[in-house]
C-alpha positions in Angstrom: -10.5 90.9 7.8 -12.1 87.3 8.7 -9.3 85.5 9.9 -10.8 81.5 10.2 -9.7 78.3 12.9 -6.7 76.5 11.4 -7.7 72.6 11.7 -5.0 70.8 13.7 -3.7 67.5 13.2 -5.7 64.7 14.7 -9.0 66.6 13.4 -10.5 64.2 11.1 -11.4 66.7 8.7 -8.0 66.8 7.4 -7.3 63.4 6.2 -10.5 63.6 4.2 -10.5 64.1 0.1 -11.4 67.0 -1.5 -13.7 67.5 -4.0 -13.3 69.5 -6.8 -14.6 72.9 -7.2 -16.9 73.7 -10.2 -16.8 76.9 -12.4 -20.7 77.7 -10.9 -19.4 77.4 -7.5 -16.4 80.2 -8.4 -18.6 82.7 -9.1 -20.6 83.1 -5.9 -20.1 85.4 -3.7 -19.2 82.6 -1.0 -16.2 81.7 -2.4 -15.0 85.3 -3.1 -15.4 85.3 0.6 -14.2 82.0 1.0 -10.9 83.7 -1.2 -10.5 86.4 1.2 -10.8 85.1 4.2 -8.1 81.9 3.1 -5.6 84.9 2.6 -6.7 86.6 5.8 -5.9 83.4 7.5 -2.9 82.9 5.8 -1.4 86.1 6.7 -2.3 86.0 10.2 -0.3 83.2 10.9 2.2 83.8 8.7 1.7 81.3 6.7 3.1 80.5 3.2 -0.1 78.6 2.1 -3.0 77.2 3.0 -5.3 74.5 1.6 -9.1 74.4 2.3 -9.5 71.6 4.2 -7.0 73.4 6.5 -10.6 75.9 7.4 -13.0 72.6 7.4 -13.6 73.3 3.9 -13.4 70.0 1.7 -12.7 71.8 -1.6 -10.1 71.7 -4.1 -8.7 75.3 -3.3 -5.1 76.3 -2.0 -3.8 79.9 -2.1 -0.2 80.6 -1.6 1.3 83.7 -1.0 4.9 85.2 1.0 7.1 87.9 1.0 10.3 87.5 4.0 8.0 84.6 5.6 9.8 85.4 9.1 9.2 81.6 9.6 11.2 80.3 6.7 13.9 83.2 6.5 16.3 82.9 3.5 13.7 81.2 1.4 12.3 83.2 -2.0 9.0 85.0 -2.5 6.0 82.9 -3.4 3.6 84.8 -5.6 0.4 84.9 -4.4 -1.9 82.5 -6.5 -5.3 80.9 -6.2 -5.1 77.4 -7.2 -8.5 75.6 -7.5 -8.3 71.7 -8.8 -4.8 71.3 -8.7 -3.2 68.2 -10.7 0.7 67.6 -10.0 2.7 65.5 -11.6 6.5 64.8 -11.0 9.0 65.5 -13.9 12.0 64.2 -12.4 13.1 61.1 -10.0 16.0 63.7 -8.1 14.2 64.9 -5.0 14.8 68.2 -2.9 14.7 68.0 0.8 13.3 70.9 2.9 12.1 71.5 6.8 8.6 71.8 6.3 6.4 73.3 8.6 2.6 73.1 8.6 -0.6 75.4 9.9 -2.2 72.4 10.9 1.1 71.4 12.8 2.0 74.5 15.1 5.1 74.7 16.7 7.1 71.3 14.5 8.7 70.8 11.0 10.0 67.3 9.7 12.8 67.1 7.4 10.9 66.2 3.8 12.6 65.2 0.1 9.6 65.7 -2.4 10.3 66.0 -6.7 12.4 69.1 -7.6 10.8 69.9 -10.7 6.6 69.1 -11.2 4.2 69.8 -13.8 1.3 71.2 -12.4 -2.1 71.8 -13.8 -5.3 73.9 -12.8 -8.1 76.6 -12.5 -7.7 79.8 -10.9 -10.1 82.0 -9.7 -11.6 83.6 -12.9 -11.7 79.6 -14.5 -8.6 80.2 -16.7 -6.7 77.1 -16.8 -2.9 76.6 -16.6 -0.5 74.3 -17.2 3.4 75.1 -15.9 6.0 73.3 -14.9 7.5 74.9 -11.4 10.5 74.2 -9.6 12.7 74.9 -6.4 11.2 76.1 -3.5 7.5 76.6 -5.3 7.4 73.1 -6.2 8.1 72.6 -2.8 5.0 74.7 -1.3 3.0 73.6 -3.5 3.0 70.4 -3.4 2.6 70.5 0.5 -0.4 72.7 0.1 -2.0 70.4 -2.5 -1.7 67.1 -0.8 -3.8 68.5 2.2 -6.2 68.3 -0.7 -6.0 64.4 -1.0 -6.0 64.2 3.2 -2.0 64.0 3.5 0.2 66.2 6.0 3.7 66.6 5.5 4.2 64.9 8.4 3.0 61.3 6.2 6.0 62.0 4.1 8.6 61.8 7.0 11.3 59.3 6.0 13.4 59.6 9.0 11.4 61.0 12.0 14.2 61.5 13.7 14.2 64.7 11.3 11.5 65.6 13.2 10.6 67.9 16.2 9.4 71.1 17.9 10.9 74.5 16.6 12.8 75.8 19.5 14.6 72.1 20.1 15.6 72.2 16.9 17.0 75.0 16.9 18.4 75.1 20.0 20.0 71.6 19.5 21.5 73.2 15.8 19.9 69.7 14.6 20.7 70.6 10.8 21.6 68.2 8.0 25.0 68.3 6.9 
C-alpha cells in the first residue's frame, strides 16, 4: 500500500489544467502504480474519488470507488472505475443539489446543485473507450472528480456560501436544507 499527500486547497497545483493521458503512457508500469497508489489514497481517507491533480499529478485520471462511505452515510455505492480523459456533457437544465465534500478540502462541505443527468465520455485503463449517460448520485461524483481535472473545486461552484462550513458546525447546528 503507497498511500500519497492529498493537495490542499491554496496549493497551486490544483487550479492547474490537466493534460490528457495517452494510450503509450497507460501501459507503463508508472501508471499501473500511479493506479494503485490513487486507490490506496482513496481508501485511506475514505474517500469516494479522487482526481490526479489531487497527488500533484497533472493528468487526466480520476478513479472512483465506495461501498458505506462512513462520510456520506445513506448515499449508494459507486463502482470502482478508472476514468482517464474524461469528457462530460450535461443532458438536462434540472440540477440536483448535494453537500459535497472534498480531499483537498478536509474537515468542510458546501451545499452544490450540478446537472442530474450527464453524458460522459472516456478511456479506462486498458484504452477501451465508453460513452454512457449517468445519473443521480454518480453524476454527482463524477463530475466533482472531473472538474479537479480542469483546476476547479467544488468549492467554485458554491452559489450560496452560506451553505458552507466545517463538518462538526454543521452538524451540530442541524444546518440542513429544508
Amino acid at each position: 500500500m503507497s498511500v500519497r499527500k492529498i493537495l490542499r486547497m491554496g496549493d497551486p497545483i490544483l487550479r492547474k489544467i490537466s493534460e490528457p493521458i495517452t494510450e503509450d503512457e497507460i501501459q507503463t508500469k508508472e501508471f499501473k502504480k500511479l493506479i494503485r497508489d490513487m486507490f490506496d489514497t482513496m481508501r485511506h481517507a475514505e474517500g469516494v474519488g479522487l482526481a490526479a491533480p489531487q497527488i500533484g499529478i497533472l493528468k487526466q485520471i480520476v478513479v472512483v470507488g465506495s461501498e458505506d462511505n462512513e462520510r456520506y452515510p445513506g448515499t449508494p455505492d459507486v463502482p470502482e472505475r478508472i476514468i482517464l480523459n474524461p469528457i462530460i456533457t450535461p443532458l438536462t437544465k434540472d440540477t440536483s443539489g448535494f453537500w459535497e465534500g472534498c480531499l483537498s478540502v478536509p474537515g468542510m462541505r458546501g451545499y452544490v446543485e450540478r446537472p442530474n443527468r450527464i453524458r460522459m465520455q472516456w478511456m479506462d485503463e486498458k484504452g477501451n473507450q465508453f460513452d454512457e449517460t449517468i445519473d443521480g448520485y454518480k453524476a454527482i461524483v463524477y463530475q466533482h472528480e472531473c472538474d479537479h481535472l480542469q483546476g476547479i473545486l467544488y468549492v467554485d461552484r458554491l452559489k450560496d456560501t452560506k451553505l458552507f462550513g466545517f463538518n462538526e458546525t454543521l452538524d451540530s447546528s442541524h444546518n440542513v436544507l429544508d
